[in-house]
N, C-alpha and C positions, 0 to 999 in steps of 0.2 A: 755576756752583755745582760744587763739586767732587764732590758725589754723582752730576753729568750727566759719564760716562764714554764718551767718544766719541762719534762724529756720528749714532747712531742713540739713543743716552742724549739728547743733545741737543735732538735733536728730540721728545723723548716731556718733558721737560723745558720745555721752550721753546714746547710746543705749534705746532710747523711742521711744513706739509705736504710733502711727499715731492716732487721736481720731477717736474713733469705727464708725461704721456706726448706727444711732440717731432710725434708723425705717422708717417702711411710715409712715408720718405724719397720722393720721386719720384724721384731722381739716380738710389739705389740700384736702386731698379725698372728704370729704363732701363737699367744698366751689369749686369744679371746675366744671365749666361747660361744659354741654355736647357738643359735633362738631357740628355741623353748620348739615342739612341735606344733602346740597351741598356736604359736604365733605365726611359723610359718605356715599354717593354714589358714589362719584370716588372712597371710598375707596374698598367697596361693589366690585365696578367691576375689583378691582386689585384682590381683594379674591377671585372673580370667577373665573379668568382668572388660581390661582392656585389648583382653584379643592376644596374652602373651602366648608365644611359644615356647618350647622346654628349654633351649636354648638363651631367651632373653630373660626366661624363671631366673638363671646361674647367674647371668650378669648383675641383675639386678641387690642380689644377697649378696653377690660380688663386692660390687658397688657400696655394700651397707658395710662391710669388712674393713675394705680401706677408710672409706668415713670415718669408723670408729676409732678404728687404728690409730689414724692421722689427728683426730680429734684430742688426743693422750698429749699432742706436742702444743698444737696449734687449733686456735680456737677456729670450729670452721661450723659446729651447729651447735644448739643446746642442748642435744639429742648425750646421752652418756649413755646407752645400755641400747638394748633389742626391741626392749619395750617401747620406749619415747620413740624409736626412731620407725622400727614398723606402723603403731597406732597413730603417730601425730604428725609420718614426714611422707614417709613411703605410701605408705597405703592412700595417703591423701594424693599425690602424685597421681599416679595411677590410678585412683577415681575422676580426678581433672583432665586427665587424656582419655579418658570415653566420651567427654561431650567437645571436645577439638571439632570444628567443622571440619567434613567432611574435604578434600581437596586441600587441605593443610596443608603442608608437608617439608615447608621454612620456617623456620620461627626463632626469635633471636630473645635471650632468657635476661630478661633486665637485672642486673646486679643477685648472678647465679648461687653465692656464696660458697657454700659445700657442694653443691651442682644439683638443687632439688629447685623447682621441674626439670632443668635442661638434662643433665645424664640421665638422669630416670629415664626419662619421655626416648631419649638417644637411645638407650638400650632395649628399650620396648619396641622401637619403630628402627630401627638401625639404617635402612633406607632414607630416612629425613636426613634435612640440616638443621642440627642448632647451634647459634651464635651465642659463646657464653661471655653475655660481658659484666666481665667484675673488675674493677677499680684496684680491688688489696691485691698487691703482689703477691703474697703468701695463698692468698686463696685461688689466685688466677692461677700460680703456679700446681697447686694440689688437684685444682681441673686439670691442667695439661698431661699432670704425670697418672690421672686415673684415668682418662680418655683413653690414654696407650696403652696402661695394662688391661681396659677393657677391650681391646682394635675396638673402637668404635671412630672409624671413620668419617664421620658425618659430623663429628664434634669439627667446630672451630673458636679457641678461644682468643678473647680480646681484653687486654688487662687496662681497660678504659672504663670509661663514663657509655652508659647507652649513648648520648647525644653524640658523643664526640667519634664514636663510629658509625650511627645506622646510616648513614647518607652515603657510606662508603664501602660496605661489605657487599662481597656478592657471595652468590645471590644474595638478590635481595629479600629480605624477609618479609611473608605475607602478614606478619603479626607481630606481635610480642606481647611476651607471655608475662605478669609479674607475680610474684609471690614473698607478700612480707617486706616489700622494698621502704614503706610509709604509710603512717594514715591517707584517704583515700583524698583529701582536699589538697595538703601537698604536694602525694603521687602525680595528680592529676597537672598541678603547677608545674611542675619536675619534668613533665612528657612536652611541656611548650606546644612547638610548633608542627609533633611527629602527625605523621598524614597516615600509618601504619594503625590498624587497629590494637585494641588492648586488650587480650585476654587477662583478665583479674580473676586471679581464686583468691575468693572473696572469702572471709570468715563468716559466723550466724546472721551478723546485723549487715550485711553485705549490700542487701536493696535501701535498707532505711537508713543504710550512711548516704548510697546515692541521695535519694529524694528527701536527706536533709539538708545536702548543699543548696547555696543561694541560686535563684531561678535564672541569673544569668548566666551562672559554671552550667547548671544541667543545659541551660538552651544551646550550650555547646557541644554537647554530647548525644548520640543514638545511644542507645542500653536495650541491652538482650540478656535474661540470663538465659544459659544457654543449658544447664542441668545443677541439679542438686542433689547431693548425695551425704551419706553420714557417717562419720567415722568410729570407733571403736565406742562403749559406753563411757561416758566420763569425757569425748574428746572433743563432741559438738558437732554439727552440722553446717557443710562447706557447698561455697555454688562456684560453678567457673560462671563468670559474667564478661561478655563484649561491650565494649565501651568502644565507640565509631566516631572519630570525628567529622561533625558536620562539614557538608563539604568535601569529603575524602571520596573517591572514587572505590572504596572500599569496598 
């Protein structure tokens, strides 16, 4: 039909599904090499910094393995190498889960993609829940199948819209975490009517995006940043920030 305008028209058209997600490659797992020692010792001291054990150390480079791996078939981060992904994914992850309040311990990860915060934060805290909801089949599916090879049991993922599940998962989550989902004016349009607060790891200009929005968005919002920390040289400086809505029992 000439109203079906290339191959994504097509498919909403034609009613076809999206091709599946392929697997982790096994090839690619064998053939990648391991981090640099340099690296996994900045990385090392971001996971100390959140309290990891030896055991959540493994998951986590784990963790970075399949990523990578997966990444070879299926577009799941921008991350290609060791570097990008410890300096500007991981390590940031895990500087974000030091300033988690304290009594935390649910939190459902808004459009997870490749699973950075929500499996990081899973493998570090294995005791928590997090709800990973991602919308792309292919990437909800790549959570499912690393969740497993990590047993990280506390993962549950939802191949949805936040909205269209947080009113329904249990537990219910004390928060939700975002990272990267949209500029912060949209983001903020996009959360509607959630009564949950919003943990935001916010990039440098993180405060002065808040307190450029118009005074009627902020008179909707509490704001707390809650820590600030800095990533590698060259990678900038990140704050987790709570955004509360007014009103919320939160």
């Amino acid at each position: 039909k000439s109203a079906c305008c290339g191959f994504k028209s097509y498919l909403a058209c034609h009613s076809l599904s999206p091709m599946p997600f392929a697997g982790i490659p096994e090839e690619a797992l064998s053939a990648l090499q391991k981090p640099t020692p340099a690296l996994v010792a900045r990385l090392d001291a971001a996971l100390t910094a959140a309290g990891a054990s030896s055991d959540s150390r493994e998951r986590v480079l784990e963790f970075g393995r399949l990523l990578l791996a997966a990444n070879t078939l299926t577009n799941l981060t921008g991350a290609r190498d060791w570097y990008d992904l410890i300096e500007s994914h991981l390590e940031d992850c895990a500087l974000a889960l030091t300033h988690v309040p304290a009594g935390v311990n649910c939190l459902a990860d808004w459009g997870s993609g490749g699973g950075m915060p929500g499996l990081v934060w899973a493998a570090l805290r294995p005791d928590w829940t997090l709800h990973l909801c991602e919308r792309n089949g292919k990437k909800a599916a790549f959570l499912e199948e690393a969740a497993r090879r990590l047993q990280l049991k506390g993962v549950k993922v939802h191949a949805r819209q936040l909205h269209e599940v947080l009113g329904r998962i249990k537990p219910v989550p004390q928060a939700v975490v975002a990272r990267a989902v949209a500029p912060l004016p949209k983001m903020l349009q996009m959360y509607g009517n959630t009564r949950q607060p919003l943990l935001w790891m916010a990039g440098p200009s993180g405060e002065s995006d808040f307190w450029s929005l118009g005074s009627e968005v902020r008179a909707q919002w509490r704001v707390d940043t809650l820590g600030k920390y800095e990533l590698a040289q060259g990678r900038g400086s990140r704050s987790l920030m709570r955004l509360t809505p007014r009103g919320s029992a939160a």
